[in-house]
C-alpha positions as CSV (number, residue, x, y, z in Angstrom):
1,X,-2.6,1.1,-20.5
2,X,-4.9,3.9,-21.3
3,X,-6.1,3.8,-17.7
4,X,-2.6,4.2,-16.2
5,X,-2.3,6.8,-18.4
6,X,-5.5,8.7,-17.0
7,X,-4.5,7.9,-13.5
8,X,-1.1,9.5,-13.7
9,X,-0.5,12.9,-13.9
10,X,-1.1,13.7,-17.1
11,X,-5.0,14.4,-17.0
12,X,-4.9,17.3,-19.3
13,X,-4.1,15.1,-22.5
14,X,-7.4,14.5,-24.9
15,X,-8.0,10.8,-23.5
16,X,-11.9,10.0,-24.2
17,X,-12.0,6.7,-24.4
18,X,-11.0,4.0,-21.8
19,X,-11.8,0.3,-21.4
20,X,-12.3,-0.4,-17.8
21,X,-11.7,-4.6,-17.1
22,X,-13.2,-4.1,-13.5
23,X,-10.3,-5.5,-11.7
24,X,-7.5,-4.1,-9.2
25,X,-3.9,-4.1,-9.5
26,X,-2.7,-6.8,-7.0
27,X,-3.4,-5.8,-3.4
28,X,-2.5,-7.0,0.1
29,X,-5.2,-8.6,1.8
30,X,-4.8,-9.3,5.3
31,X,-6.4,-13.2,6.8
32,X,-6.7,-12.5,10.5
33,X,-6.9,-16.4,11.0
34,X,-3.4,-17.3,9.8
35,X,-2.0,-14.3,9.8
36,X,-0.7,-14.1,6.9
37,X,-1.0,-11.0,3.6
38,X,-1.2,-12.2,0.5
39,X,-1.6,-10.2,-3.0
40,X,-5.0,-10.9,-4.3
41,X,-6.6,-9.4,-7.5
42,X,-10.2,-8.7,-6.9
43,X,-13.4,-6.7,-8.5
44,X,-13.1,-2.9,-7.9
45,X,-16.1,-1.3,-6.3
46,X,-19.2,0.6,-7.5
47,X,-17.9,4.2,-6.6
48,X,-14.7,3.4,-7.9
49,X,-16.1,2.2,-11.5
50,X,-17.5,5.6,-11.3
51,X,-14.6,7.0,-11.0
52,X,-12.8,5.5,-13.5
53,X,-15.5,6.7,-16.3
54,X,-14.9,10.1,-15.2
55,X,-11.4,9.7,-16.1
56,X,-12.3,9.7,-19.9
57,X,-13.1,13.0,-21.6
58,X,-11.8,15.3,-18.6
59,X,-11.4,17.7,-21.4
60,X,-14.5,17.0,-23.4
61,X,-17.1,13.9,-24.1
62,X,-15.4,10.9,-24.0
63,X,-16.3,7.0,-23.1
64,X,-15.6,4.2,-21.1
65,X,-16.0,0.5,-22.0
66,X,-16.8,-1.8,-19.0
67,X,-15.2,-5.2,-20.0
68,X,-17.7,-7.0,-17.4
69,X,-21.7,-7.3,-17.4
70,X,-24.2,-5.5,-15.4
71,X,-25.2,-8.3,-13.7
72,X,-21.3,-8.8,-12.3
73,X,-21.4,-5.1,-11.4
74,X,-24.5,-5.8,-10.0
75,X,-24.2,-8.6,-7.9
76,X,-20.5,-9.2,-7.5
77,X,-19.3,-5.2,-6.8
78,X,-19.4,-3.9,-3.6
79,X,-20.5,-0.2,-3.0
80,X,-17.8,1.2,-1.9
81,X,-14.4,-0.2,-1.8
82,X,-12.7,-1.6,2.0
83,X,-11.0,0.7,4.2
84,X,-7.3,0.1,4.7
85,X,-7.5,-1.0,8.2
86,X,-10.1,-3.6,7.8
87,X,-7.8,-5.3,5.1
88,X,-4.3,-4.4,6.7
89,X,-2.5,-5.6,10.0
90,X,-3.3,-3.1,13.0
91,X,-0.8,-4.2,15.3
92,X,1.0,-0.7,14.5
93,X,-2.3,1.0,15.1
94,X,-2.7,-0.8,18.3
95,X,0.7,-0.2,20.0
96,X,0.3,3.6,18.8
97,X,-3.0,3.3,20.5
98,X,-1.6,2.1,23.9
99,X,1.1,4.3,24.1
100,X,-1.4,7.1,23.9
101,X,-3.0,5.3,27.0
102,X,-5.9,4.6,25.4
103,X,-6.3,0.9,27.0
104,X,-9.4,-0.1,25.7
105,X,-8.8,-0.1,22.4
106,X,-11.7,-2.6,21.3
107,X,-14.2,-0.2,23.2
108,X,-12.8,2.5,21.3
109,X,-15.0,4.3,18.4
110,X,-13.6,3.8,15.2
111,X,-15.3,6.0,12.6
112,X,-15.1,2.3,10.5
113,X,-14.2,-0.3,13.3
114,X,-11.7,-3.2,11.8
115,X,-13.2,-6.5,13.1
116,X,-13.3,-7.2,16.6
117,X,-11.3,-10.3,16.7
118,X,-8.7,-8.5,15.0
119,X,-8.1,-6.0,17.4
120,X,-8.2,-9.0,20.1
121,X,-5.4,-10.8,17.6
122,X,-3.5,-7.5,17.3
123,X,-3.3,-7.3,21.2
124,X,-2.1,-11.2,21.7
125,X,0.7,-10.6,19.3
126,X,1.7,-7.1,20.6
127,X,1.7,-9.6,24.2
128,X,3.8,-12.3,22.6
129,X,6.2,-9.5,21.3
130,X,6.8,-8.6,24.8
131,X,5.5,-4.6,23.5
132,X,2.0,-4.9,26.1
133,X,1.9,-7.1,29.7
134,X,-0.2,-9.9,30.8
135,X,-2.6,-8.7,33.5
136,X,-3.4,-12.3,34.4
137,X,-3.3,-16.4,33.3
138,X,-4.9,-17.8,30.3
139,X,-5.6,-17.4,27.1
140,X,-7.7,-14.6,27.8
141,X,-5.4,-12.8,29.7
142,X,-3.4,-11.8,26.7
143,X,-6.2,-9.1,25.8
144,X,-6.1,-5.8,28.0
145,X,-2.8,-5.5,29.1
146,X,-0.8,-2.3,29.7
147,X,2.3,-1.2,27.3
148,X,5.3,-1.8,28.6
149,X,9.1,-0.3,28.3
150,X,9.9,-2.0,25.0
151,X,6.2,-1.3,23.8
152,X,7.0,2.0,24.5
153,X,10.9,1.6,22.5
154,X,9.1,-0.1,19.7
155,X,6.2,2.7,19.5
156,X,9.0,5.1,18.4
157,X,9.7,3.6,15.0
158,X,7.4,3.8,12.4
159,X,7.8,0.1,11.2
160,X,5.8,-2.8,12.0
161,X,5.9,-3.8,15.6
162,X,7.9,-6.8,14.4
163,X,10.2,-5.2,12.6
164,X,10.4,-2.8,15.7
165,X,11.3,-5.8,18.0
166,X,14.2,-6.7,15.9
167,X,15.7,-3.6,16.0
168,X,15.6,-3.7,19.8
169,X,16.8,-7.0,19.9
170,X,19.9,-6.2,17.5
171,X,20.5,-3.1,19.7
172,X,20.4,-5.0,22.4
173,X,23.1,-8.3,21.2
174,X,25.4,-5.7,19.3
175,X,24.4,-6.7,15.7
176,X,22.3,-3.6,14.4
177,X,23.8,-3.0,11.6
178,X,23.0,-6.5,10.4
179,X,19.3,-5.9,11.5
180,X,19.1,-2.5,9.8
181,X,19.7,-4.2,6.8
182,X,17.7,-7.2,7.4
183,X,14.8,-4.9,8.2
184,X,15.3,-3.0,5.1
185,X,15.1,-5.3,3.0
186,X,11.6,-6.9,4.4
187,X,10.0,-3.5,4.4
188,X,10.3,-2.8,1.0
189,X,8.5,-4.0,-2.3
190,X,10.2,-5.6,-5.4
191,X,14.0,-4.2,-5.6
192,X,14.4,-5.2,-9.5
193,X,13.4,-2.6,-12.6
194,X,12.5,-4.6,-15.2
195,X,12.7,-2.7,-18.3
196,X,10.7,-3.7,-20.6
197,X,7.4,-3.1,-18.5
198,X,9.2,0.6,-18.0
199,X,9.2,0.9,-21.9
200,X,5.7,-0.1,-21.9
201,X,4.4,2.4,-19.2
202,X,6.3,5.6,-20.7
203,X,5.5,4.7,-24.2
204,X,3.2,7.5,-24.1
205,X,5.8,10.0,-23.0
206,X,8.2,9.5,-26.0
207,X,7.7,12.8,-27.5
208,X,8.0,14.8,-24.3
209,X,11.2,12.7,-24.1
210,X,12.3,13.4,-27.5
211,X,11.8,17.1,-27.2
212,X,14.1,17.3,-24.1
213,X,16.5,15.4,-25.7
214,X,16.7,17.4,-28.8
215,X,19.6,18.9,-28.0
216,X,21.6,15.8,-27.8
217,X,24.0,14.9,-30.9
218,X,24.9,11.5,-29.9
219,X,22.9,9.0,-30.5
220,X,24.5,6.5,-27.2
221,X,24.1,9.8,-25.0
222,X,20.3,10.1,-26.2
223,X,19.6,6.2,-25.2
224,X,21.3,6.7,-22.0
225,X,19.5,9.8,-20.9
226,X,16.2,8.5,-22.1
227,X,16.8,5.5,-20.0
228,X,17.4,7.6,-17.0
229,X,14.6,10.3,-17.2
230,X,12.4,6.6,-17.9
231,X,13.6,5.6,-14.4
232,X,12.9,9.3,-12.9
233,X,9.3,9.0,-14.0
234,X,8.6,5.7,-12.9
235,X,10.2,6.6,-9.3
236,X,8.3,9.1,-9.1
237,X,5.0,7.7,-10.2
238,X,6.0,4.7,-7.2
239,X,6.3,7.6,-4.8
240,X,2.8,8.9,-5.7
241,X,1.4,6.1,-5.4
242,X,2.8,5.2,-1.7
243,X,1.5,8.7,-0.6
244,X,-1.9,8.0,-1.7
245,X,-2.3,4.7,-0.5
């Protein structure tokens, strides 16, 4: 809790201590194999360890107790943590890629190159999806092709090329509408607010709350508002975090 406090946007409030248990939130890991994400909890990296003891006593000395041994930190934490395309579908990145004519995408220098069988993966779906042609037969053939009309359709939507495909295809048989909100619904996270993990985040924030409450007589009108500046925070602490990540 502490360390959701520090990470949010109160940084200026005397927090010096901080117990750090070394793991992430839940995070989508990409298998190239399957092709499947899953949410996997792992161990954080070195540099961001580091970051999190700099989070206590931004105002003065403060402390931060690793709940894990030096030996795990050691031996168990990578340096520095994975970038975001070498744990994260790049089918997206590909198609962009192509319909900036930049054919060779495996060939191309990426300041930290995702795997190469990825990009060869990302190109055989793109293929299937009907987004890039088949210069040739085979298996192999799959790899290399040129973006096509629809590739170029789906490029102009910033979904998933899957998700992309769909819309075309419900353009296409008359039933947007129904895709739109098909769509929608698979590119967002978990729809529900469950309130008693909102209580527990803005726990901290009850006397800011109280104070702009203050002027409230009724005691139903002060639950109700609280309830609905609780919600405004926690939005907005959702929306920081998608811009970040």
């Amino acid at each position: 809790m502490l360390l959701i406090v520090a990470e949010q946007k109160r940084l200026a409030c005397p927090i010096f201590c901080l117990r750090n248990s070394g793991l992430t939130g839940a995070q989508r890991r990409y298998d190239v194999k399957n092709g499947i994400q899953a949410f996997v909890v792992n161990w954080i990296s070195k540099a961001s360890a580091a970051q999190r003891a700099g989070r206590a006593g931004r105002t003065g000395p403060g402390h931060c107790y690793r709940l894990y041994s030096s030996a795990l930190f050691e031996h168990h934490f990578d340096s520095f943590s994975r970038p975001e395309i070498q744990r994260m579908p790049i089918e997206g990145v590909v198609l962009q890629m192509k319909n900036m004519h930049i054919d060779a995408v495996v060939n191309f220098p990426f300041p930290t190159p995702p795997d190469r069988s990825a990009l060869h993966q990302a190109e055989k779906i793109l293929t299937h999806l009907g987004a890039l042609g088949s210069p040739g037969m085979g298996e192999s053939s799959l790899v290399g092709g040129q973006i096509t009309a629809l590739g170029k359709t789906m490029a102009l939507f910033p979904l998933s090329p899957r998700f992309s495909r769909m819309l075309v295809n419900g353009q296409q048989h008359g039933c947007l509408p129904y895709v739109i909100s098909i769509v929608a619904a698979l590119s967002v996270g978990d729809p529900f607010l469950h309130e008693e993990r909102l209580l527990a985040e803005t726990e901290a924030d009850q006397g800011v709350v109280d104070e702009e409450l203050a002027h409230l007589k009724s005691q139903a009108a002060k639950v109700k508002e609280t309830q609905r500046l609780r919600r405004k925070a926690f939005f907005e602490s959702q929306n920081v975090k998608t811009l970040v990540s």
